[in-house]
N, C-alpha and C positions, 0 to 999 in steps of 0.2 A: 710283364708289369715290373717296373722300377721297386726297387726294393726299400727306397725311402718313400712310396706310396703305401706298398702293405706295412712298412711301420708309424706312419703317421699320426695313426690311431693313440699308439703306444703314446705318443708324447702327450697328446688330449688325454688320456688318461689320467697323466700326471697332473696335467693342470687341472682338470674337475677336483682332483683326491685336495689339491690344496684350496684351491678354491672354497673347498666343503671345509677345509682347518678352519680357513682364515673368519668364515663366517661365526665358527663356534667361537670365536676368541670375542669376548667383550669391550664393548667399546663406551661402556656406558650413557645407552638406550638402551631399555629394552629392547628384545627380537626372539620371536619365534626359533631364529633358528640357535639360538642358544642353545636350546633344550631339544631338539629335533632328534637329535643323535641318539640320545640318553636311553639306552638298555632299560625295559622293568620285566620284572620278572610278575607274568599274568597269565590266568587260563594255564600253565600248566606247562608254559615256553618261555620264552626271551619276545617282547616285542619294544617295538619303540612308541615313545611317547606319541609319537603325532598318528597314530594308528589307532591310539586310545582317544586322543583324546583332541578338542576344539584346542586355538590357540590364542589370544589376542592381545594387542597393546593399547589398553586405554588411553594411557599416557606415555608419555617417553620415560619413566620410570618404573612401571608396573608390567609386568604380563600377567594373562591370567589364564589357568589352565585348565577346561573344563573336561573333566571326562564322561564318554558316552553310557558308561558304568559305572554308577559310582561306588562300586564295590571293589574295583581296581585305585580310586583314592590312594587308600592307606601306601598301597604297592609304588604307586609313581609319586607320592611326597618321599620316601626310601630310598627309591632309586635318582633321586633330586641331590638328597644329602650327599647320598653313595658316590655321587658325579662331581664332587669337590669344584662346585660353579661357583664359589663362594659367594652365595644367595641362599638364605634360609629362606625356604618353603613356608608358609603361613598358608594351611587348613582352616578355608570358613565353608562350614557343613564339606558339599561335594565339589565347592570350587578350591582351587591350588592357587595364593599368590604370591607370586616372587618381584619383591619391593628390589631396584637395583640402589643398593649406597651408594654414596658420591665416593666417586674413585679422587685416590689422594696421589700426588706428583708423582709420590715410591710405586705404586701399584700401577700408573700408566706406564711407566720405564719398566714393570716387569713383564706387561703384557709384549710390551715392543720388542724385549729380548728373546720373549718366546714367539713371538712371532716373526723374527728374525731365524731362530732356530729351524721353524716350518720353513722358512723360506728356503734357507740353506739345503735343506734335505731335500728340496722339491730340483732346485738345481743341479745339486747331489744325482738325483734320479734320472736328470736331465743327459747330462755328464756319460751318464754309467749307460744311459741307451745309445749315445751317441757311440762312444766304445764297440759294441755289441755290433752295430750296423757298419760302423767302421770294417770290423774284421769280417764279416758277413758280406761287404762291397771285395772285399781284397780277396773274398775264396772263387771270386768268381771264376768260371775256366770260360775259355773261347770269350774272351771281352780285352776289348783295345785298351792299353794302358790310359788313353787320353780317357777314355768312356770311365772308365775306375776313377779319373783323376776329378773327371769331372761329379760322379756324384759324391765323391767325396767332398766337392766344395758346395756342393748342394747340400751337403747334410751337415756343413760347418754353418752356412748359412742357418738355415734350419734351427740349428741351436740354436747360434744367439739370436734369432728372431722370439723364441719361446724363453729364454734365460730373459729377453728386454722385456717380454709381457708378465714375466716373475716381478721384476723390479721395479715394475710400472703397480701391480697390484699389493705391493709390500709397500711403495711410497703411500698411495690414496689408504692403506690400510693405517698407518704410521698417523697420517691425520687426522682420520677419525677417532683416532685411540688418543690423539694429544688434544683432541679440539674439548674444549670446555663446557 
């Protein structure tokens, strides 16, 4: 087996891990998966919101978070603030609602830088597997120089096919975060 086949995987990994960034990053709609991530501390453990609890967007401004306990409430409006989403949580009885404010020109350019930053790291990781397989193709013994030569252009390929679908989902993300 090719040894840019057993690391393939490796690369998809990377792109889900950002994939799952770029969704937490707000784009001013609300989304489910804003809050998906978000740690509460319930029953006695670490769980995530969407384990506790329903999710839904009324409108393109509101989510609302119902939990299947409402005795965990108090725990995941906590764990809301705790997650600096910069959305105050509003407690009516057992529902959670998170009103999104109108994002201001400064706050879309900050989002953009940090999602730039995500981006970077993901190519960063991209970079650094590439590396790895590189010298992993060159320990090879008993393999033809052309054979070496060739998955190494395979797996230059390879990056930037994965670096281009980074830059492709940092642009469409870049628009939704400037769109009005």
């Amino acid at each position: 087996m090719s040894i840019l086949v057993e690391h393939k995987n490796d690369f998809v990994k990377i792109m889900e891990h950002l994939r799952g960034e770029l969704q937490s990053i707000r784009t001013g709609r609300a989304s489910p998966a804003l809050v998906e991530g978000v740690e509460v501390e319930a029953y006695g453990g670490i769980q995530l919101i969407k384990a506790l609890a329903s999710m839904s967007t009324p409108d393109s401004k509101t989510l609302v978070i119902e939990p299947w306990d409402g005795s965990v409430t108090k725990a995941i409006e906590t764990a809301i603030v705790a997650a600096s989403l910069g959305v105050a949580p509003v407690v009516d009885g057992k529902v959670i609602r998170l009103i999104m404010p109108m994002m201001t020109e400064e706050s879309r350019k900050k989002l953009v830088k940090t999602m730039q930053e995500k981006l970077e790291e993901s190519k960063v990781g991209i970079r650094r597997m590439r590396e790895e397989i590189r010298k992993e193709i060159g320990k090879q013994v008993g393999v033809s120089e052309d054979l070496i030569r060739n998955e190494q252009d395979d797996l230059d390929k390879l990056t930037k096919a994965f670096v281009s679908e980074i830059e492709e989902l940092g642009e469409k993300k870049q628009e939704e975060i400037m769109k009005i």
